[in-house]
Residue frames relative to the residue before (quaternion, step in Angstrom):
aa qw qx qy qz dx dy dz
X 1.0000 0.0000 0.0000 0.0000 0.00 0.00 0.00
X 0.4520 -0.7110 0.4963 0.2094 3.48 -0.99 1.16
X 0.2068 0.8358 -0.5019 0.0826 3.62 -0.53 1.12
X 0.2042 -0.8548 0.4580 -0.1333 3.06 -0.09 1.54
X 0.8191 -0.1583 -0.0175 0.5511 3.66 0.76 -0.22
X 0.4262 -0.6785 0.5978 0.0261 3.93 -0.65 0.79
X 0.1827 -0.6169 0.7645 -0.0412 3.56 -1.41 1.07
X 0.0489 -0.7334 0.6742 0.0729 3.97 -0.56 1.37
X 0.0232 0.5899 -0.7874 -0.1772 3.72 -1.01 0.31
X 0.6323 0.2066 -0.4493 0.5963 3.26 -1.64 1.67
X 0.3850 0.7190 -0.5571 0.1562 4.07 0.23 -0.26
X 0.9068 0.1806 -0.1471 0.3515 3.57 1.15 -0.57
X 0.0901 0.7415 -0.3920 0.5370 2.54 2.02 1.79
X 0.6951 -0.5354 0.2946 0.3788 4.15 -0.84 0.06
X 0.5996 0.3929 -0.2845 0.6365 3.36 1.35 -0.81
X 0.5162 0.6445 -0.4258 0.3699 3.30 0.69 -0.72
X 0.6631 0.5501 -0.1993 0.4668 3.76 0.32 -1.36
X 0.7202 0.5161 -0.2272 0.4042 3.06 0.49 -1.77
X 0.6167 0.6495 -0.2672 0.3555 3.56 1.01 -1.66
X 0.5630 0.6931 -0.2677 0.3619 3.31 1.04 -2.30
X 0.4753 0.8748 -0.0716 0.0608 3.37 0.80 -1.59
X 0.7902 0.3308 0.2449 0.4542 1.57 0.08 -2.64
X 0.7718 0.4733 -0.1214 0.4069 2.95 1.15 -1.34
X 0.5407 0.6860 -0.3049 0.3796 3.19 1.52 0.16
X 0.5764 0.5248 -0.2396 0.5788 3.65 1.47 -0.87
X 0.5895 0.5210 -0.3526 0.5068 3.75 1.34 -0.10
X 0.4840 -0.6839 0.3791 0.3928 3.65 1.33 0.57
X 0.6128 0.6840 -0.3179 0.2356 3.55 1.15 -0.22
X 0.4169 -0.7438 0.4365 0.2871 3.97 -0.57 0.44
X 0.1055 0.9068 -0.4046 -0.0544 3.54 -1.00 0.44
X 0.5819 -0.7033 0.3835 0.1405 3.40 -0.91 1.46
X 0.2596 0.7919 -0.5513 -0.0392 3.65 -0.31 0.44
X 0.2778 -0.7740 0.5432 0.1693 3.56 -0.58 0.91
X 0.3091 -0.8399 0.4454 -0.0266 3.47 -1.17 1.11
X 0.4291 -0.4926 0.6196 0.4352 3.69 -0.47 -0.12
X 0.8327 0.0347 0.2631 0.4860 3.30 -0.39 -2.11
X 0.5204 -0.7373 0.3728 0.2160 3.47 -0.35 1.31
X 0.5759 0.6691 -0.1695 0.4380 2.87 1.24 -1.57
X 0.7591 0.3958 -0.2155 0.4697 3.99 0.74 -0.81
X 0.7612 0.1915 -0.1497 0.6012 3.44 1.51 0.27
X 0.0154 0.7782 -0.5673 0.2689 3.01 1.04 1.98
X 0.4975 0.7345 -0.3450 0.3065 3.17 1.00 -1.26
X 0.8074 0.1941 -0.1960 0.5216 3.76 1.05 -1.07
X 0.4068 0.6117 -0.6093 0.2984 3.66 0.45 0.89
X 0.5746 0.5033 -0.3913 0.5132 3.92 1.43 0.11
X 0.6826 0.3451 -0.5400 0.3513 3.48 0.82 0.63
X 0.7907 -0.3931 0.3284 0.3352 3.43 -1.24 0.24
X 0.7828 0.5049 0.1011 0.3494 3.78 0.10 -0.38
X 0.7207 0.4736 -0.0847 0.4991 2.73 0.98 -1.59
X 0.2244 -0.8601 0.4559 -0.0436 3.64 -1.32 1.32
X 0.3328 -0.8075 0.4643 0.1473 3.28 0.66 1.56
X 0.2849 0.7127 -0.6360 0.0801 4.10 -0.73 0.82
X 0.3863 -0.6876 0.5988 0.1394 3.34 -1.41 1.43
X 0.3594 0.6554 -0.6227 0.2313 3.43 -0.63 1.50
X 0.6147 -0.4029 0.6026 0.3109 3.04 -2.10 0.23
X 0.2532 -0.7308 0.6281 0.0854 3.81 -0.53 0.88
X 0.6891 0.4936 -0.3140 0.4276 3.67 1.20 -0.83
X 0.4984 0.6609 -0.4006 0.3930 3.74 1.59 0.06
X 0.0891 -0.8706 0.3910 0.2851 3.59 0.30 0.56
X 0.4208 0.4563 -0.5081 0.5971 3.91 1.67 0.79
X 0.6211 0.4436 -0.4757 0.4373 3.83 -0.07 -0.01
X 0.7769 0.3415 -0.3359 0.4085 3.62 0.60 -1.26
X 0.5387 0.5610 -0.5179 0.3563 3.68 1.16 -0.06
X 0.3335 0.6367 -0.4980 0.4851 3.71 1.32 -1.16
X 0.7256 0.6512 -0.1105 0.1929 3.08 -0.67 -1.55
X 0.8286 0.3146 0.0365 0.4616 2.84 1.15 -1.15
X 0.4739 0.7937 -0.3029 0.2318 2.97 1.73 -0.63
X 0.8711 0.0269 -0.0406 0.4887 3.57 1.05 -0.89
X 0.2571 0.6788 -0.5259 0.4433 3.04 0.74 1.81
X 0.2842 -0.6860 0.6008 0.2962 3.66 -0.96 0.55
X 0.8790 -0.1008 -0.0380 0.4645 3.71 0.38 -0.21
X 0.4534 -0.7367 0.4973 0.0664 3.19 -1.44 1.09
X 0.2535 0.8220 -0.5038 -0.0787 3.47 -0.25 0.56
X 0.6151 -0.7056 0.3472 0.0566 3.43 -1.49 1.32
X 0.0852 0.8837 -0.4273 0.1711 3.55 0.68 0.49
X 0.0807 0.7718 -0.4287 0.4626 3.76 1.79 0.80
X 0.5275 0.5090 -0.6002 0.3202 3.56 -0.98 0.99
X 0.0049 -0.6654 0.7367 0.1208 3.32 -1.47 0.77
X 0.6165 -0.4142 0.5917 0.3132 3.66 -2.18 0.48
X 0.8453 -0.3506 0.0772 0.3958 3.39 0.44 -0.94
X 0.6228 -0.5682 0.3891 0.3713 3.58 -1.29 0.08
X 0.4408 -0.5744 0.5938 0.3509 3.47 -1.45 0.28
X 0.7558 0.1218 -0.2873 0.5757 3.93 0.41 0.26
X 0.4485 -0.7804 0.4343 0.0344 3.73 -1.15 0.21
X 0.3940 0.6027 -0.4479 0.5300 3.25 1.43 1.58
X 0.6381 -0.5962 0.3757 0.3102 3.45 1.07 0.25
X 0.4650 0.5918 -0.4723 0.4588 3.78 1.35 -0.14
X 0.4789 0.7570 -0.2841 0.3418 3.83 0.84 -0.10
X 0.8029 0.2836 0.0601 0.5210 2.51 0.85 -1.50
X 0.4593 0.6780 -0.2092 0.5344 3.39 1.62 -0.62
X 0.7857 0.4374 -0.0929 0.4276 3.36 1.21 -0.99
X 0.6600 0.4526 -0.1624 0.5772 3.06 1.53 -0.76
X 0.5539 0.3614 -0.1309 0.7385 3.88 1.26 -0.66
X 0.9191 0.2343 -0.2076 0.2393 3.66 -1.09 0.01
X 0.6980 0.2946 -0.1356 0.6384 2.96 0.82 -1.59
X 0.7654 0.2607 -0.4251 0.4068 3.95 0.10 -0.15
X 0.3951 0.7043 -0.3704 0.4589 3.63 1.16 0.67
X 0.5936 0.5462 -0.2089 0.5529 3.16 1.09 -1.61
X 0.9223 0.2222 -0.1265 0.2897 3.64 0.49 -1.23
X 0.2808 0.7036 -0.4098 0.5081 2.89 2.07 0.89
X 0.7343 0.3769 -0.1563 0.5425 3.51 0.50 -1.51
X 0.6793 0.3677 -0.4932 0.4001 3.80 0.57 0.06
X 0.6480 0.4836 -0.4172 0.4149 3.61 1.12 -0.50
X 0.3687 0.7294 -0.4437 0.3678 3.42 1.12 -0.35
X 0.8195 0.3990 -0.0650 0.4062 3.34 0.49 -1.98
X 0.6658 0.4860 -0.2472 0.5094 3.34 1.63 -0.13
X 0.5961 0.5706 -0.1483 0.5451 3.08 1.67 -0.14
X 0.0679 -0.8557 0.3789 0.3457 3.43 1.53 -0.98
X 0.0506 0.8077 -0.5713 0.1367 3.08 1.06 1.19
X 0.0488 -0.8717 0.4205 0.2469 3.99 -0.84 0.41
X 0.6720 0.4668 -0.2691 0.5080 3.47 1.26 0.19
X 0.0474 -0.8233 0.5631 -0.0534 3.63 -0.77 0.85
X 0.0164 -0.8278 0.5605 -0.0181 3.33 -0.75 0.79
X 0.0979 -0.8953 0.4341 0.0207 3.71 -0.72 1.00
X 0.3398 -0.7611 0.4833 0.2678 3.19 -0.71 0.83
X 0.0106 0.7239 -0.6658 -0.1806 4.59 -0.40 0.67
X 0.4073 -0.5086 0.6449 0.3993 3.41 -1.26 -0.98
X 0.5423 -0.4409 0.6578 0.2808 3.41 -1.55 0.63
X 0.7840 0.0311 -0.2852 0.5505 3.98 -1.08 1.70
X 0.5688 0.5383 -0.5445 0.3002 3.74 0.46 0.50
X 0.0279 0.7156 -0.6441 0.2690 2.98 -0.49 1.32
X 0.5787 -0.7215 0.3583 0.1270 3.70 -0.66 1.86
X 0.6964 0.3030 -0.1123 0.6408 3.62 1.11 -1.34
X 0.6907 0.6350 -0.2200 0.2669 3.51 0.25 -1.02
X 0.7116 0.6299 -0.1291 0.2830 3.14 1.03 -1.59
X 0.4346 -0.7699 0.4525 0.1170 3.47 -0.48 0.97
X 0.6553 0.0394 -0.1709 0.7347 3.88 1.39 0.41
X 0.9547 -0.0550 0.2796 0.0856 2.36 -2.05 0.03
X 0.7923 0.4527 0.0453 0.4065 2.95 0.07 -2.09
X 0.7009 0.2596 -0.2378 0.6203 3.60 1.04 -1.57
X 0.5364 0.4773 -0.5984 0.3554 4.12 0.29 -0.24
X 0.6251 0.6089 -0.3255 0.3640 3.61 0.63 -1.40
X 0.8289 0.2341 -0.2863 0.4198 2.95 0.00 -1.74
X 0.4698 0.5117 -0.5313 0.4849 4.22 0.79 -0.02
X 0.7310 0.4342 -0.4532 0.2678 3.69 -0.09 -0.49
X 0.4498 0.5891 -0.3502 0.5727 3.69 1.91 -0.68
X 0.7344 0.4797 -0.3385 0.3405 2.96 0.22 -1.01
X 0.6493 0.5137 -0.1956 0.5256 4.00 1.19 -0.46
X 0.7045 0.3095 -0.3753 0.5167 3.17 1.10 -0.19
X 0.5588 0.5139 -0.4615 0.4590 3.73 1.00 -0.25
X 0.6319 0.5477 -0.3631 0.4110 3.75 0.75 -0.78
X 0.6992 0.5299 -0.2459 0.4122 3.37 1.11 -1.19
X 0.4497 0.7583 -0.3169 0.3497 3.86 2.06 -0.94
X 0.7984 0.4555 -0.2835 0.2734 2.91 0.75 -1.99
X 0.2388 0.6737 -0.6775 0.1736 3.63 -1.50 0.45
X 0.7583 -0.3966 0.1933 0.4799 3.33 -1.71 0.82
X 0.7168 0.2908 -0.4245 0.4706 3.79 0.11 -0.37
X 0.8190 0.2206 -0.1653 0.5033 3.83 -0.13 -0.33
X 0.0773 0.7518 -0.6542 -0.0301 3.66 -0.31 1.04
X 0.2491 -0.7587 0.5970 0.0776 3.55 -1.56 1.39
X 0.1520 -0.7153 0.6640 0.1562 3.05 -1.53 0.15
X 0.0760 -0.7307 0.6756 0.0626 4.18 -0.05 0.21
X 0.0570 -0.6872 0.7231 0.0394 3.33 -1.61 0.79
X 0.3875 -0.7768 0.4941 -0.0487 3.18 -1.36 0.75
X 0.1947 0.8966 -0.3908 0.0740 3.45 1.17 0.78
X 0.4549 -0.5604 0.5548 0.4139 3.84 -1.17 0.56
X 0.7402 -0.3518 0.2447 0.5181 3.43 -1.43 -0.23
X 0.2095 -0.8139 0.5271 0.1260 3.60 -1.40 0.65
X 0.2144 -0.8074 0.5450 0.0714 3.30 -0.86 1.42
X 0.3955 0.7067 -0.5792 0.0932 3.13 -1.37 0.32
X 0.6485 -0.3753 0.1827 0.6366 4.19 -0.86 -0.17
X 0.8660 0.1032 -0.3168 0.3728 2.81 -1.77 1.15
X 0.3254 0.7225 -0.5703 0.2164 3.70 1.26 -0.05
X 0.4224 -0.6218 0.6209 0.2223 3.91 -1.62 0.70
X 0.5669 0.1425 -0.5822 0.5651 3.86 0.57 1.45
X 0.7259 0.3398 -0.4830 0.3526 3.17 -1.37 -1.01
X 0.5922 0.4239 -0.3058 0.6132 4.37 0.49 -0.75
X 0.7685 0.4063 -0.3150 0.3808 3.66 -0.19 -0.57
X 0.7171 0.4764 -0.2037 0.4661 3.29 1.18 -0.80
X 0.4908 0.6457 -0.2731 0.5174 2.97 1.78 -1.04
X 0.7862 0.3790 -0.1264 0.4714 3.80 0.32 -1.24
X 0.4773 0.5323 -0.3809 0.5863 3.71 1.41 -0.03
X 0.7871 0.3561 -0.3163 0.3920 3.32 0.38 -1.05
X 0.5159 0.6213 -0.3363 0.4846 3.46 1.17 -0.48
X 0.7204 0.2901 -0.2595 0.5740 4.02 0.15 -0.56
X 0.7084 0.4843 -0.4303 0.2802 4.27 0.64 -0.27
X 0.6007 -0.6517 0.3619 0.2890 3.58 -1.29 0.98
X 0.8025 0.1352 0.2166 0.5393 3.63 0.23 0.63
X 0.8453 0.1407 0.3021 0.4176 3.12 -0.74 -1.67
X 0.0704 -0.7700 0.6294 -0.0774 3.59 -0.23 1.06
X 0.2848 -0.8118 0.4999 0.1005 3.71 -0.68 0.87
X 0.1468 -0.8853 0.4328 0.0858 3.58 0.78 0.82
X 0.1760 -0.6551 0.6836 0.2692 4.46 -0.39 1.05
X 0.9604 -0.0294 -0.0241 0.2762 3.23 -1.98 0.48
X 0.2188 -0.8152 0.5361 -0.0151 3.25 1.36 1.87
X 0.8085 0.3946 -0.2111 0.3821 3.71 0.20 -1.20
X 0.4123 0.7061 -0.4490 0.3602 3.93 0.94 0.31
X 0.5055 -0.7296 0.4093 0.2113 3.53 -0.71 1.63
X 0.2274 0.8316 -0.4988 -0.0889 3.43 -1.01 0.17
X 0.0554 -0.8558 0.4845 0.1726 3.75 -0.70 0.44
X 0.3102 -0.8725 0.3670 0.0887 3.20 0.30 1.31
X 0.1644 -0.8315 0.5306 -0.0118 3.54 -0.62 1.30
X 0.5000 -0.6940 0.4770 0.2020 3.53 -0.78 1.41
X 0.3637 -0.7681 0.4080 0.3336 3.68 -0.74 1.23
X 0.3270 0.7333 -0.4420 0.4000 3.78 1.59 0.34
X 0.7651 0.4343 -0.1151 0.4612 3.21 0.83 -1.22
X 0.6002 0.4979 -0.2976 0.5507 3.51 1.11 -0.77
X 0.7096 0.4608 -0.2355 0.4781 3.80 0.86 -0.73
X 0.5016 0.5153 -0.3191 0.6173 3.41 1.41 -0.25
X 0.7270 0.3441 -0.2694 0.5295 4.06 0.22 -0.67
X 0.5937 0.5620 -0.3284 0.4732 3.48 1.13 0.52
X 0.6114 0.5626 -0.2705 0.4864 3.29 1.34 -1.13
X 0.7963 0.4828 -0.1718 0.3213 2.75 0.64 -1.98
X 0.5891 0.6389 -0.2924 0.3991 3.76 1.34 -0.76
X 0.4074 0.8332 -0.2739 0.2545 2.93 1.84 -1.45
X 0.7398 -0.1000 0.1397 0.6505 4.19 0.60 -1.11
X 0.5869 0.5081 -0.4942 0.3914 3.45 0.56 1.24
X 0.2458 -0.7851 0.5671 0.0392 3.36 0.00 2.09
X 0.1467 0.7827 -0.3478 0.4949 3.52 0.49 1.51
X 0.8020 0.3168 0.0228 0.5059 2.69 0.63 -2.16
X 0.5595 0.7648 -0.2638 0.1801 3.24 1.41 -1.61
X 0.6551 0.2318 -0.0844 0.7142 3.94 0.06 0.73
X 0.4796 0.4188 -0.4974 0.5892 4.27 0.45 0.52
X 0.1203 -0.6790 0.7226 0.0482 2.29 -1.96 0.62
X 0.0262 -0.8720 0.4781 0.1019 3.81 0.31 0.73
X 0.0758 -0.7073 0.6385 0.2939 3.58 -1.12 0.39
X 0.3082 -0.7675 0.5554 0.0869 3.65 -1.69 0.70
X 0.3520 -0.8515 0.3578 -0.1519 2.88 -0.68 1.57
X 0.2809 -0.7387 0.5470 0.2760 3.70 0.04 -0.04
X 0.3940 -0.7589 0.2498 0.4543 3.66 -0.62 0.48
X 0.7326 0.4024 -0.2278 0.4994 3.74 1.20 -0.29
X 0.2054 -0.7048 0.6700 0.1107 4.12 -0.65 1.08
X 0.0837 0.6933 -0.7069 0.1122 3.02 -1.69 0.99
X 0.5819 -0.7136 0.2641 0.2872 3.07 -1.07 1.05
X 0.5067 -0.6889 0.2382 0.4604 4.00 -0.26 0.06
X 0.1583 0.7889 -0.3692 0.4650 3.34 1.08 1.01
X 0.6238 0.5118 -0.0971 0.5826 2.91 0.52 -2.24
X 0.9598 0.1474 -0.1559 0.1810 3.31 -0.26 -1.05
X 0.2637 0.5639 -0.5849 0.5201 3.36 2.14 0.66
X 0.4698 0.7735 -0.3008 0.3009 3.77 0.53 -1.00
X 0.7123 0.5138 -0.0433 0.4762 2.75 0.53 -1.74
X 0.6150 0.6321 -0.3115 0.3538 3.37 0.91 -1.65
X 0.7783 0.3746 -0.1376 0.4848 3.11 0.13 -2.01
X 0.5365 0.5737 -0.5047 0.3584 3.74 0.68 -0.04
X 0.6395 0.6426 -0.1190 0.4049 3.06 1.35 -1.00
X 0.8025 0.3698 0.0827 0.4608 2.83 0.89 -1.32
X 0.3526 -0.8168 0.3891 0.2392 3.24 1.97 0.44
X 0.5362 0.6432 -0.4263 0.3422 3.14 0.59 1.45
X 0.4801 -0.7981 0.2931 0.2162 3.24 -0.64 1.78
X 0.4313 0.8375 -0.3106 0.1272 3.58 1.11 0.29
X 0.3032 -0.6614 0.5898 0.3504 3.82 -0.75 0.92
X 0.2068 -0.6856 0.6788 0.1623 3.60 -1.45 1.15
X 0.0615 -0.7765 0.6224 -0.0768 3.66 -0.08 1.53
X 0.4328 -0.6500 0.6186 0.0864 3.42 -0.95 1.97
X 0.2754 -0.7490 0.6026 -0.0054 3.06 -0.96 1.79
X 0.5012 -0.6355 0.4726 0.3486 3.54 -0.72 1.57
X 0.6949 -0.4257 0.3994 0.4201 3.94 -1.77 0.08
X 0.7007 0.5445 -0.2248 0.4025 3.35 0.90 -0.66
X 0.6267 0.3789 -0.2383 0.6379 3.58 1.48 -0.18
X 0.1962 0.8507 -0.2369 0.4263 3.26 1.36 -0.08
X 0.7726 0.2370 0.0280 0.5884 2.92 -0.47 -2.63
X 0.5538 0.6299 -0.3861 0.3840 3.57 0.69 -1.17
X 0.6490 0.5921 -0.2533 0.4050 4.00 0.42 -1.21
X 0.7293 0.5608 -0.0555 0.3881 3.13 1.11 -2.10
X 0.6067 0.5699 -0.1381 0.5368 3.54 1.60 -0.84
X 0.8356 0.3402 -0.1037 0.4186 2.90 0.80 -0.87
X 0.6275 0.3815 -0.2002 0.6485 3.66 1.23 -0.85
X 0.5236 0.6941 -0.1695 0.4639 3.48 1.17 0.44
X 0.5273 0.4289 -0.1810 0.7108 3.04 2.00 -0.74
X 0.5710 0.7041 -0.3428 0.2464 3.43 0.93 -0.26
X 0.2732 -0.8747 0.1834 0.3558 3.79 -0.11 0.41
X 0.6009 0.3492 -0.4098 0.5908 2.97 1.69 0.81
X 0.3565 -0.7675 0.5212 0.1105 3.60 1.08 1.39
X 0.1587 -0.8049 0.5700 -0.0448 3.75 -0.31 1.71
X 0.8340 0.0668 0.0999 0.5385 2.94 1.90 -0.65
X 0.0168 0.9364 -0.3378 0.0934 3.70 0.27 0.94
X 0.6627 -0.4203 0.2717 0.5571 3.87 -0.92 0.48
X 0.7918 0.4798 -0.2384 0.2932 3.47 0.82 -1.52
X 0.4412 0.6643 -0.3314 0.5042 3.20 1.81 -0.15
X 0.6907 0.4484 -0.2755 0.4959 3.90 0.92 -1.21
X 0.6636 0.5294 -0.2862 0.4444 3.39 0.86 -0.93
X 0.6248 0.5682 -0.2934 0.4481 3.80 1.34 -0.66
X 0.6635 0.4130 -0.1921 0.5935 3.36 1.16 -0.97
X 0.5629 0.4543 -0.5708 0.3886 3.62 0.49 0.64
X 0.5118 0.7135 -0.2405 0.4137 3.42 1.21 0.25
X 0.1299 -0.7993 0.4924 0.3190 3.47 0.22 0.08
X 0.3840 -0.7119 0.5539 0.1972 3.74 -0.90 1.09
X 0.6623 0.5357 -0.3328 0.4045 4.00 0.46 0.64
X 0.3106 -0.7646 0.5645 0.0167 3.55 -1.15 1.29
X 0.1501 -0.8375 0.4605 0.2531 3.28 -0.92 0.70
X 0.5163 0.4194 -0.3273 0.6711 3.51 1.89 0.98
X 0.5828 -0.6056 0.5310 -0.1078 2.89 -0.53 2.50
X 0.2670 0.7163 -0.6215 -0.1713 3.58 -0.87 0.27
X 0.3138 0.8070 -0.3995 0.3010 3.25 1.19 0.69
X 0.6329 0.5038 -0.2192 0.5455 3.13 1.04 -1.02
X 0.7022 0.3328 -0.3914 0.4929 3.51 0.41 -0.88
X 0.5967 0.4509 -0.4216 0.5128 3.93 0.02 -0.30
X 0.5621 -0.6552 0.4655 0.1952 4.21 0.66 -0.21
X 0.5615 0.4566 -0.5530 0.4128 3.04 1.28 0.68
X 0.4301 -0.6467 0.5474 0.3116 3.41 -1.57 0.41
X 0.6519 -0.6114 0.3833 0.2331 4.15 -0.26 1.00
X 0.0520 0.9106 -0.3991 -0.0943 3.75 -0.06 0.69
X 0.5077 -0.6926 0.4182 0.2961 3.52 -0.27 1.18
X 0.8106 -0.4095 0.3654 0.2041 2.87 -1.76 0.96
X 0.6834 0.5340 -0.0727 0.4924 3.12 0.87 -2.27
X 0.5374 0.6636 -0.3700 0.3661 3.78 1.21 -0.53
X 0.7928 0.4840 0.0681 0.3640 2.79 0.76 -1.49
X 0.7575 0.4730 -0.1937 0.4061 3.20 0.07 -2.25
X 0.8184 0.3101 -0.3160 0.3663 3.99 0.06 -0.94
X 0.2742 0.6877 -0.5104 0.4375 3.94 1.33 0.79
X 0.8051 0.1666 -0.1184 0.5568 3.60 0.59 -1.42
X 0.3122 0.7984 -0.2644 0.4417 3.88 1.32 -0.54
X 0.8938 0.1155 0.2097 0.3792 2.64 -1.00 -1.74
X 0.3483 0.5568 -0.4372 0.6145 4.23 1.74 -0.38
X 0.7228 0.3860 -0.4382 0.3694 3.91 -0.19 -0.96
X 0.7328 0.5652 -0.2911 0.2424 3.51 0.68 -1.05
X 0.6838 0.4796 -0.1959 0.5138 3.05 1.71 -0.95
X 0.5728 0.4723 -0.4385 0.5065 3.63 1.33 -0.03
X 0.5752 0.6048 -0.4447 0.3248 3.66 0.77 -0.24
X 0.7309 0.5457 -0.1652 0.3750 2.47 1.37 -1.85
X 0.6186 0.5930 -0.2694 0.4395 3.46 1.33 -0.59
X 0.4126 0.7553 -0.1323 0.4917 3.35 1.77 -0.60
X 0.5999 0.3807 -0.1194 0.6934 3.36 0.52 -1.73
X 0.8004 0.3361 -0.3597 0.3420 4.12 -0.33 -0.54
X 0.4849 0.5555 -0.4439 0.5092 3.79 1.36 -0.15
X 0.6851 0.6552 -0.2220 0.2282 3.73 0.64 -0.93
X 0.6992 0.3578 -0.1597 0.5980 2.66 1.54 -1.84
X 0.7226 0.3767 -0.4355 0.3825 3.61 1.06 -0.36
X 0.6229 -0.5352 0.3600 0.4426 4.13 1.54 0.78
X 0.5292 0.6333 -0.4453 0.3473 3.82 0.85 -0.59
């Protein structure tokens, strides 16, 4: 399939960046629409790449938009909402799905790529987030046909620079007294490197293979999220006991850091982590990539902060 230039919605989001990238050494051009230009300067230093202020939720703009692109890929998701009935999320996952895949078809766009999550799952899901992002997920599955061929991935949580765990956890542990109260210490995860997740994009990208798959992506080792607050503060040279908060401190956390207006932590968050975030069908491997460990990666951006502090603290005492 002939693919020559690409529309990201989410482009100036983390995968987003990461994607741009990638997808640039592939000779290939790429569209990201924006709210506010200005908050996704960050990608006017790649080659290629086409900075447009629009309302994505307009479903005549995203045809515009669309008109002379061979493929669209979707990369839309939020952690949470600013209110807490699920119309949030409903909006960002479903309804801006729905009006992706119709401008597509008005557009004769023929290639689509989607970003789900690993536990979304439409009926099933225990929040918000996995009902939503499963119901997108059904209507992209339901898209594909000879004129529009999909591909949906499914990725566990994804780490890498600037990623919103390892850093989040990192900077949590950094402001707690001592004693860090960890909600649903015991919640599975198999963290997948956004290198790798941006690779199973490329490669899907004109490989009519993939077309109608759905792949989830995996990291090659799961540990619980313990392990990897754990991990953090190892990293991050931080003296902190990670003390597994019982279910009941938990909900308690979720309620309360919830009221918060940048909600570090919400109901739909607890309810997400009763899920386990791990697959025991890899689609990494089958797409040829080889899985890249945590340990590969994380102490580069991690563990670099600790040793510039630490290098910091030794200019002082030596006056320099």
């Amino acid at each position: 399939m002939r693919i020559e230039r690409v529309c990201i919605l989410g482009g100036s989001g983390f995968v987003g960046r990461h994607l741009a990238n990638r997808l640039q050494p592939e000779g290939i051009r790429i569209r990201v629409p924006t709210q506010r230009r200005e908050r996704a300067r960050h990608l006017l230093i790649v080659p290629g790449v086409e900075l447009i202020e629009a309302d994505i939720h307009d479903t005549q703009r995203l045809t515009e938009l669309f008109q002379d692109v061979d493929a669209v890929i979707n990369l839309v998701g939020i952690l949470n909402e600013s209110g807490s009935d699920g119309s949030g999320f409903r909006r960002a996952h479903v309804e801006l799905t729905e009006k992706a895949l119709a401008a597509c078809r008005q557009a004769g766009v023929k290639r689509y790529l989607h970003m789900s999550a690993l536990g979304a799952d439409a009926h099933r899901g225990p929040s918000f987030y996995q009902k939503t992002k499963g119901e997108a997920e059904e209507l992209a599955r339901a898209a594909h046909s000879d004129d529009l061929a999909v591909t949906i991935f499914r990725p566990s949580v994804i780490f890498g620079h600037e990623d919103s765990f390892f850093n989040r956890f990192a900077g949590l542990l950094k402001v707690a007294p001592g004693i860090f109260p960890l909600p649903t210490p015991w919640a599975r995860f198999a963290p997948v490197y956004v290198g790798d997740v941006c690779e199973a994009f490329v490669l899907s990208l004109r490989d009519r293979d993939t077309f109608g798959q759905t792949y989830d992506l995996c990291g090659p080792k799961e540990y619980n999220l313990k392990e990897l607050v754990d991990y953090t503060a190892r990293l991050a040279g931080l003296k902190r006991i990670v003390w597994p908060a019982p279910d009941w401190l938990s909900r308690l956390q979720a309620k309360l850091l919830g009221l918060w207006p940048t909600k570090p932590y919400s109901r739909d968050n607890y309810l997400s982590a009763t899920v386990d975030n791990v697959s025991s069908d890899n689609g990494l491997p089958k797409l040829g990539i080889h899985p890249t460990a945590v340990e590969a990666v994380v102490p580069a951006y991690i563990g670099a902060r600790h040793i510039r502090g630490l290098y910091n603290q030794f200019r002082k005492t030596a006056r320099r």
